[in-house]
C-alpha positions as CSV (number, residue, x, y, z in Angstrom):
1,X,0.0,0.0,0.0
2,X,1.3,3.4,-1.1
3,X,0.6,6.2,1.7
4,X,-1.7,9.4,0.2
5,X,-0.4,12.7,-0.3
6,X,-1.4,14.0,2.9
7,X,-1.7,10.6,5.3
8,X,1.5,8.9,5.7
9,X,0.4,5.5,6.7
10,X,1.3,2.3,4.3
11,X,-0.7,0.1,5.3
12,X,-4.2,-1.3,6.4
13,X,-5.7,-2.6,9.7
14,X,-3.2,1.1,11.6
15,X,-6.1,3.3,11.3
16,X,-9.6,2.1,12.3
17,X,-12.8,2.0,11.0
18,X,-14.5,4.8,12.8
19,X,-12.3,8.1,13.2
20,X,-13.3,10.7,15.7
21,X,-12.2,13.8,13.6
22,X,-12.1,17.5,15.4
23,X,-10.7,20.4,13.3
24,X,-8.0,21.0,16.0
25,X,-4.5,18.8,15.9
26,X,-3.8,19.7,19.5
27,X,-7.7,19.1,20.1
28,X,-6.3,15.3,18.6
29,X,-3.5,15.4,21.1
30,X,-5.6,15.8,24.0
31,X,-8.1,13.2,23.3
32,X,-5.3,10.6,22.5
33,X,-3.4,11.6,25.6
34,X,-6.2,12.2,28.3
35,X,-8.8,9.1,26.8
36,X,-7.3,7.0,25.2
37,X,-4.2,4.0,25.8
38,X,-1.7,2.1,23.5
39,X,-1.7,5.0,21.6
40,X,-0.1,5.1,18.3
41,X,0.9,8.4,16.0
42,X,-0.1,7.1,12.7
43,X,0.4,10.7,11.1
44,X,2.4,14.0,11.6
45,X,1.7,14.9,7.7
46,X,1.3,18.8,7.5
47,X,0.9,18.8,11.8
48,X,-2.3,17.3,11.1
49,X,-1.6,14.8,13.8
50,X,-3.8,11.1,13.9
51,X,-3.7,8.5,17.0
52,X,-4.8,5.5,17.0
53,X,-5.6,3.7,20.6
54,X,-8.0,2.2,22.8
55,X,-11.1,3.4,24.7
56,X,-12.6,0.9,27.7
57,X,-10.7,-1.3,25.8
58,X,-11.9,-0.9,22.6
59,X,-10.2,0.3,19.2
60,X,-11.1,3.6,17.6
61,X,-8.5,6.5,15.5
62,X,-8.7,10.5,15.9
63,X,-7.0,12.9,13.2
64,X,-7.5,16.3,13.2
65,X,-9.5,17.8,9.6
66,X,-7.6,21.0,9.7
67,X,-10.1,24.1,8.9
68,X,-12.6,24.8,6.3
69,X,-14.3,22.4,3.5
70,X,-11.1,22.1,1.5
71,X,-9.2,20.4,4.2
72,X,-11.6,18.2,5.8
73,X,-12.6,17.5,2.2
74,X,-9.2,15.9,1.6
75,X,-8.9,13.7,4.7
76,X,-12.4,12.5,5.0
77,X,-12.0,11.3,1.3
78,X,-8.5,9.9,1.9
79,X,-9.6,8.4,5.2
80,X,-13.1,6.7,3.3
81,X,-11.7,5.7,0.0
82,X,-8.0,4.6,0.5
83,X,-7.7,3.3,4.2
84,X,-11.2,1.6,4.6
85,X,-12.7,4.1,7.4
86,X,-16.3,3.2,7.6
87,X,-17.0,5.9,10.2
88,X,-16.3,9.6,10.8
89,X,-17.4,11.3,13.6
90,X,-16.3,15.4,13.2
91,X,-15.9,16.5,17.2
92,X,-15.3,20.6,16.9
93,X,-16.5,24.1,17.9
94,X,-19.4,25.8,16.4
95,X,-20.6,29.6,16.6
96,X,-24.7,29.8,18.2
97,X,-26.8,31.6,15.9
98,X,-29.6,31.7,18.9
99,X,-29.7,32.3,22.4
100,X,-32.2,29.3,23.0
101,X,-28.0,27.9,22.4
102,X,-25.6,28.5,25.9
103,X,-21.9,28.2,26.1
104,X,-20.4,24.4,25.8
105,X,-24.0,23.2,24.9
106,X,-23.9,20.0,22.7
107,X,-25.2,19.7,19.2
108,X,-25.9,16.8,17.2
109,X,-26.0,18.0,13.5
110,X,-29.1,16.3,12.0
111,X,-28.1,18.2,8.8
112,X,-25.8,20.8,7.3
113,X,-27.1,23.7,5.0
114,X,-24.2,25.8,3.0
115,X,-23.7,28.1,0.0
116,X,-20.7,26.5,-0.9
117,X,-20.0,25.0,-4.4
118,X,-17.9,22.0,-2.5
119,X,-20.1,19.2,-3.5
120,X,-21.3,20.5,-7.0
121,X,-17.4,20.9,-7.8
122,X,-16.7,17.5,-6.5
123,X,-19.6,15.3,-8.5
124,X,-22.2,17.6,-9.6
125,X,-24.4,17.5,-6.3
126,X,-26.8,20.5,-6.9
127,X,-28.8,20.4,-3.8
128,X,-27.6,23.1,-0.7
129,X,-28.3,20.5,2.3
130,X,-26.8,17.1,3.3
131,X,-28.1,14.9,6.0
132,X,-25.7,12.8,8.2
133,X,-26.1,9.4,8.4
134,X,-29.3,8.5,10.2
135,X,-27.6,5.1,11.8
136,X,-24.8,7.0,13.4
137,X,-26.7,9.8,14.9
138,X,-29.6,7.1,16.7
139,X,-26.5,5.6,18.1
140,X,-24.9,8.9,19.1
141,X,-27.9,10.3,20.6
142,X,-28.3,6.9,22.6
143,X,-24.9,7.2,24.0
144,X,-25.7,11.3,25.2
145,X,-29.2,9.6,26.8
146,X,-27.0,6.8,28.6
147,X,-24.5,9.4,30.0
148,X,-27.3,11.8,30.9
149,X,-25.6,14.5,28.3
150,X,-27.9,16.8,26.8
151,X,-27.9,17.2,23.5
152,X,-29.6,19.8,20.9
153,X,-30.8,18.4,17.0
154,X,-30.3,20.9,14.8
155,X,-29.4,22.1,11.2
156,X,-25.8,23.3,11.0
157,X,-24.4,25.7,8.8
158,X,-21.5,25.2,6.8
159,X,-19.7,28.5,6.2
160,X,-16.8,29.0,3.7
161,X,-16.2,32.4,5.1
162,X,-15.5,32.9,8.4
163,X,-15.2,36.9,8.4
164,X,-17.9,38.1,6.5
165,X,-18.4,41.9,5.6
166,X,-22.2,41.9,6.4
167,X,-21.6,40.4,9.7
168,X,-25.4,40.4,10.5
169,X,-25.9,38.3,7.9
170,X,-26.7,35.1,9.9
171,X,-30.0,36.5,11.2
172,X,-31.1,35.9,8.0
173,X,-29.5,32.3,7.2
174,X,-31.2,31.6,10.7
175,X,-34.3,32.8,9.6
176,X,-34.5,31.4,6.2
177,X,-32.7,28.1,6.3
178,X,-33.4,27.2,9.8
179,X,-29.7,26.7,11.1
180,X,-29.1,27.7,14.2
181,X,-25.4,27.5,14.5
182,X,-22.4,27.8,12.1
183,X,-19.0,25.9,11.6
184,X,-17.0,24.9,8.5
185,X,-16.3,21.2,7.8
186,X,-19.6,19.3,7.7
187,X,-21.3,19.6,4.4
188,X,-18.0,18.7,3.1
189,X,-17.7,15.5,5.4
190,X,-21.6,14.6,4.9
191,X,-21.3,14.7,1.0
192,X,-18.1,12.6,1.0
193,X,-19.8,9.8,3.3
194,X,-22.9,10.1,0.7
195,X,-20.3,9.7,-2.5
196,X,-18.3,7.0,-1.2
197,X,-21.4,5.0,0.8
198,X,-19.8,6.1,4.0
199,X,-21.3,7.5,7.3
200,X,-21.1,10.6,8.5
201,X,-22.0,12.4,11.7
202,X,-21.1,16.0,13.8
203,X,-21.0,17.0,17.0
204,X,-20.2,20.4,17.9
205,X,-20.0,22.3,21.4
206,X,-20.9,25.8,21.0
207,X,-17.5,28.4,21.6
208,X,-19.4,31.4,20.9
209,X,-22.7,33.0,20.3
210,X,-23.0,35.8,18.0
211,X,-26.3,37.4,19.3
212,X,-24.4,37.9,23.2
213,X,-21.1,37.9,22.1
214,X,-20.0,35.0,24.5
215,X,-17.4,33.6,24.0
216,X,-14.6,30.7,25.3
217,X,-11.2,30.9,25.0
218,X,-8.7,29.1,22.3
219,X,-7.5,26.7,25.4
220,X,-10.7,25.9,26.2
221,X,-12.0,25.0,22.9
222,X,-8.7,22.9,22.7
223,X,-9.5,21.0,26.2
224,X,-13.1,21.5,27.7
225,X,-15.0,20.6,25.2
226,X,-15.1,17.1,26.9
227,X,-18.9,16.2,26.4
228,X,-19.0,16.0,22.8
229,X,-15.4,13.8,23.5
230,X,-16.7,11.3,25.9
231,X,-20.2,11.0,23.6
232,X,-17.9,10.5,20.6
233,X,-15.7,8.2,22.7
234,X,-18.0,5.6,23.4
235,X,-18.7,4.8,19.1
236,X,-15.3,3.0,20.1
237,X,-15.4,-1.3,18.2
């Protein structure tokens, strides 16, 4: 097996079949080193660091995506079509587009909703909405119920820009496409799962709300986020 561009593993059976993916590599780090044991670097490609290990004694990988469509574009595909990953779960940060949506609240992204031309580029998917996988998202929300985690449904969207010059202009995405929260990875992630007959899912934990300006700091997106980790965790074979 030849290693990808951009993953430098070279051969099958090092990374596993579901991958926990947050956008963050030190985010990567810190779930490998504070969950997980017999941990294994598989990659340091690029910084974009992936561990694989065990959880209560089962198997699972993390990787970091990097930021933006593009890059989490690239990995998810690599991940899906040349190592055999059956599973991606992205773990990251998210902007609230409501205040019904606190600080480290957990979202389980039923679907993602974006203006970007990312899956029309990549096989001529017209539609502006992906779902994630239905199968992965029962199982998720099972585990949040089990570990008494609350956890908020809701449509996602997925932004190419993060600093816009109309800066209010999520009042009206909230308003018109129902999404009440904003990252940049998932769409990208959903459509390769759909193209490749993968699964997908996302959970986010809010870092920020633009309507009361709240926001967490860099470290703690990087180590508190720990709910959306441990509900992640537990998809561990």
């Amino acid at each position: 097996m030849i290693p990808t561009a951009h993953i430098e593993v070279n051969k099958q059976g090092i990374i596993e079949k579901t991958v926990l993916m947050p956008g963050d590599p030190l985010r990567a780090q810190f779930i490998a080193e504070t969950f997980l044991e017999n941990v294994y670097k598989f990659n340091n490609v690029r910084n974009i660091y992936g561990y694989t290990g065990t959880y209560k004694g089962r198997k699972i990988s993390v990787m970091a995506s990097g930021m933006g469509m593009p890059s989490i574009g690239i990995y998810s595909y690599e991940l899906y079509n040349f190592y055999n990953v059956e599973n991606i779960i992205r773990i990251g940060s998210c902007g609230a587009y409501t205040t019904d949506l606190n600080l480290y609240d957990v979202i389980l992204c039923t679907e993602a909703w974006s203006e970007s031309t990312y899956a029309k580029v990549q096989s001529g998917y017209d539609s502006d909405i992906i779902a994630a996988s239905p199968i992965l998202n029962n199982k998720l929300e099972k585990i949040a119920k089990n570990l008494d985690i609350k956890v908020h449904k809701n449509r996602v969207h997925s932004a190419d820009v993060f600093y816009r010059e109309n800066a209010d202009e999520y009042k009206q995405i909230y308003k018109e496409h129902g999404c009440t929260s904003v990252e940049m990875e998932s769409f990208a992630l959903f459509h390769n799962a759909n193209v490749l007959n993968k699964k997908a899912a996302c959970l986010l934990t809010v870092s920020d709300n633009l309507i009361t300006h709240e926001l967490t700091t860099s470290v703690e997106r990087q180590e508190a986020f720990t709910n959306m980790m441990k509900i992640a965790l537990e998809m561990a074979e």
